[in-house]
C-alpha positions as CSV (number, residue, x, y, z in Angstrom):
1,X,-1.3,-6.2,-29.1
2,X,-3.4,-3.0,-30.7
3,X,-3.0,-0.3,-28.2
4,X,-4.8,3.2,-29.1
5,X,-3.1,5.6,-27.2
6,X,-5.2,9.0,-26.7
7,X,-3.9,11.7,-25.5
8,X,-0.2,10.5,-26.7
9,X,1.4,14.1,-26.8
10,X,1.1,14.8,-22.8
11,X,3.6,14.2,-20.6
12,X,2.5,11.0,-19.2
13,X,1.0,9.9,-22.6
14,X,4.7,10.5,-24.1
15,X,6.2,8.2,-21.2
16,X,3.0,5.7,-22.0
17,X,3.8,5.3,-25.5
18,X,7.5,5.1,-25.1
19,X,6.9,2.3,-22.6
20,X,4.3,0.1,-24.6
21,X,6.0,0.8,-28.1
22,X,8.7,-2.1,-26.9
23,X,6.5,-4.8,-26.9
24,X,3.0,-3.9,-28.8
25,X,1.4,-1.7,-31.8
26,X,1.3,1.6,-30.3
27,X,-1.3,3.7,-32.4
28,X,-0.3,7.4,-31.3
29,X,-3.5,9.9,-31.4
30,X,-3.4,13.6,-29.9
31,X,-6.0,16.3,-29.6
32,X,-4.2,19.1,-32.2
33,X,-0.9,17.5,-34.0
34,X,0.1,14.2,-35.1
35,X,-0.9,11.9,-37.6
36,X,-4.1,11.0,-36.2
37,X,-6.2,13.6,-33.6
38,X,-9.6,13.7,-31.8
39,X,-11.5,16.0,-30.0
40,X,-13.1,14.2,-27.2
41,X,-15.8,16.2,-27.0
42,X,-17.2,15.6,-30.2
43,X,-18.4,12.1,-30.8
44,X,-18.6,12.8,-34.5
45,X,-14.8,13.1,-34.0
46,X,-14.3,10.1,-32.2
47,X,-16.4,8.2,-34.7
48,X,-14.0,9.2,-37.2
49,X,-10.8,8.3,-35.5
50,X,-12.0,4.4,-35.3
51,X,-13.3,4.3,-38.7
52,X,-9.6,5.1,-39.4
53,X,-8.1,2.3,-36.7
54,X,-10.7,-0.4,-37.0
55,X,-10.7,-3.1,-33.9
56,X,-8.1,-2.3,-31.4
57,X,-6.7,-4.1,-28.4
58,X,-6.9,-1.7,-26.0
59,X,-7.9,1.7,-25.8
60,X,-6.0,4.0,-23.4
61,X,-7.4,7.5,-22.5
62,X,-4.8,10.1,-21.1
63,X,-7.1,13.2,-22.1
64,X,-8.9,15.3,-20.1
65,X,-8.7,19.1,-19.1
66,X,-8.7,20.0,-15.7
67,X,-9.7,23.6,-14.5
68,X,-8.0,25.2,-11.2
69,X,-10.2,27.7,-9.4
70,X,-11.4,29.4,-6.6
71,X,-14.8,28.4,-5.6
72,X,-16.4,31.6,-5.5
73,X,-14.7,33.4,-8.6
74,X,-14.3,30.6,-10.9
75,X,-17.0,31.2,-13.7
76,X,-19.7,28.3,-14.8
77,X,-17.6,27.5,-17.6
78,X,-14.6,26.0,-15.7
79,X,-16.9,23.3,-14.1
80,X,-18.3,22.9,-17.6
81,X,-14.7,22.0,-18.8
82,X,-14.4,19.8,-16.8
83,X,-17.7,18.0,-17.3
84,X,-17.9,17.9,-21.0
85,X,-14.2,17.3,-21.7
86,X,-12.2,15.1,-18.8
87,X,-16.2,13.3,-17.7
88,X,-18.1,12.8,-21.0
89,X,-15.1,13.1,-23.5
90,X,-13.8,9.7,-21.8
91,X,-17.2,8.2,-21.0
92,X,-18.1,8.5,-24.9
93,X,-14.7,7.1,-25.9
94,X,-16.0,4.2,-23.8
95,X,-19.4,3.9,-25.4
96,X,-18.1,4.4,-28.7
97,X,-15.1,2.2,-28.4
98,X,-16.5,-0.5,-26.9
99,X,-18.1,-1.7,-30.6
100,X,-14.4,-1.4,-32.0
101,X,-13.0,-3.2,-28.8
102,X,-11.4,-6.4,-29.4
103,X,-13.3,-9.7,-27.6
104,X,-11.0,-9.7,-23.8
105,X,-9.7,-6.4,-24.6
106,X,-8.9,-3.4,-22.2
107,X,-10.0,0.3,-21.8
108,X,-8.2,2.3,-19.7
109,X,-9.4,5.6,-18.3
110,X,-7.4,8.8,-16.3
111,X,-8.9,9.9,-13.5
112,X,-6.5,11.8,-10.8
113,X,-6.0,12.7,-6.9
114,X,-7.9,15.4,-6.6
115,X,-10.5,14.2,-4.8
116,X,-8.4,12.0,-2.9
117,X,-5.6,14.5,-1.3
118,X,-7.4,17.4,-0.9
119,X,-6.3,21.1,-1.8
120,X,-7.9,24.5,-2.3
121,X,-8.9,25.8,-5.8
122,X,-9.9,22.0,-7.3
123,X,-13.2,21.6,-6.9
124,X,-14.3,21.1,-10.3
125,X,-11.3,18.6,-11.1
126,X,-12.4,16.5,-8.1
127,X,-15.6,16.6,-8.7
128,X,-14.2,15.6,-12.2
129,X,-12.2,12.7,-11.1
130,X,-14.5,10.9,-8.9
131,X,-16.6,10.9,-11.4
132,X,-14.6,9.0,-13.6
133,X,-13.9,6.6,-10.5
134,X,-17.3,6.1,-9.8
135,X,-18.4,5.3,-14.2
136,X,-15.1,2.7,-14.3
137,X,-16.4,0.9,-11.3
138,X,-20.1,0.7,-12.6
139,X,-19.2,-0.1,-16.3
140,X,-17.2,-2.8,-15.2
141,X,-20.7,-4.7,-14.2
142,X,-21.5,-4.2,-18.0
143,X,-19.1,-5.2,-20.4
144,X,-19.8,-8.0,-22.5
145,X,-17.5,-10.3,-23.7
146,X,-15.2,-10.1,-21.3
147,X,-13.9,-6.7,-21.8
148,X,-12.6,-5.0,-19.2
149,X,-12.5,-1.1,-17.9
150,X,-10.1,0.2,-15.0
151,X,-9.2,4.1,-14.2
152,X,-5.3,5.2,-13.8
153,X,-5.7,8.2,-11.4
154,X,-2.1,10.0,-11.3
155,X,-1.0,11.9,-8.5
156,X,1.5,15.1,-9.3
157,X,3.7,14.0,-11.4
158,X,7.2,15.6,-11.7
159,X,8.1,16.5,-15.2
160,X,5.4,18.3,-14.8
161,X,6.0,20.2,-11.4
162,X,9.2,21.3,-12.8
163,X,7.7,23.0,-15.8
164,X,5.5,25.1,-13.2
165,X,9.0,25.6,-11.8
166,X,7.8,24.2,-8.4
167,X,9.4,21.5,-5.6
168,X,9.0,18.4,-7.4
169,X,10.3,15.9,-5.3
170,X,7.1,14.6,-4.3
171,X,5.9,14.1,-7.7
172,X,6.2,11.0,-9.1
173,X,7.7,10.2,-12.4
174,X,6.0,10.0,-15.9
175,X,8.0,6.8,-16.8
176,X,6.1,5.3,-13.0
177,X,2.6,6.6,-13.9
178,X,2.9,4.6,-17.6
179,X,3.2,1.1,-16.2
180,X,0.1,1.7,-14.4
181,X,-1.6,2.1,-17.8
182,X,1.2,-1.0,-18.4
183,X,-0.6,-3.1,-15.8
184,X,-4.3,-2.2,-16.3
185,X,-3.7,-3.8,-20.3
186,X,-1.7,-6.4,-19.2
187,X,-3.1,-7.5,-16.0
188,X,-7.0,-9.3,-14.9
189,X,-8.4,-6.0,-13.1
190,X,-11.8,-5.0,-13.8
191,X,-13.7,-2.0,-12.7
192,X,-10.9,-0.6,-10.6
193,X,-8.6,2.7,-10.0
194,X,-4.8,2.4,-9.9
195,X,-3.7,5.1,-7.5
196,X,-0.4,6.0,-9.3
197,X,1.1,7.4,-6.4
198,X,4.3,6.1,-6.1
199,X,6.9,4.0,-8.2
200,X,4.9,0.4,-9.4
């Protein structure tokens, strides 16, 4: 299988890549450095990254900046951020990929917890990731040719609470998260969200 990996540099996009490189074509694409890059929020630049890959398999977004805020202080642009890059950046990799999208192939979206276990200071990311919960579910109803969408939405995960040099043993681990991604590819599921929450 043709797997386009987006987003491949991240913690959980390294852990993805390592995971589906032992049985598939992993094509490896980050936003600054590496062989192939996109900016998501261009689709001028993501019409350029599949006229360089051609038909793919499946088409895994791990992209998507999140902005941490209080409500009151945090200027316009952080909710903008969030909008045009984590929102739109993935919903026009799925309108754009889908002509490039094999016949029964896969695209797998990031969401996140945020609107699901609730803390101060991340309004615009929930707001960003139920978003992204509520397109995958309504796309689904779309899709021609059999072609499926589904959402992976990661809680913390560890690797990266112990770069922020906080408690991290309820975060779950990179190498979990990816065979969610693992499972939305492989598996039937349609239109749904993968609460990576704990080990698969």
């Amino acid at each position: 299988m043709k797997i386009l990996a987006i987003g491949a540099n991240g913690v959980i996009g390294q852990a993805t890549v390592r995971l589906l490189q032992q049985e598939h074509d992993v094509i490896a694409v980050g936003h600054s450095k590496g062989a192939l890059t996109v900016d998501i929020e261009s689709t001028e630049s993501i019409h350029n990254l599949f006229k360089q890959v051609g038909t793919v398999d499946a088409i895994i977004s791990m992209a998507g900046n999140g902005e941490m805020g209080d409500l009151e202080t945090m200027p316009e642009s952080g909710f903008l951020n969030v909008l045009h890059n984590k929102v739109m950046g993935q919903v026009n990799l799925v309108r754009i990929g889908l002509a490039h999208l094999s016949k029964g192939g896969s695209i797998t979206l990031t969401s996140g917890q945020a609107a699901n276990i609730l803390m101060p200071n991340t309004a615009a990311i929930a707001m960003g990731v139920a978003a992204i919960d509520a397109f995958v579910a309504t796309a689904a109803l779309e899709l021609p040719a059999n072609k499926r969408i589904n959402a992976v939405s990661p809680s913390m995960v560890k690797e990266t609470m112990d770069q922020w040099g906080i408690d991290s043993s309820t975060g779950i681990p990179a190498s979990d998260v990816a065979r969610y991604y693992q499972a939305s590819i492989l598996g039937s599921a349609n239109g749904e969200t993968f609460d990576a929450i704990k080990t698969p």
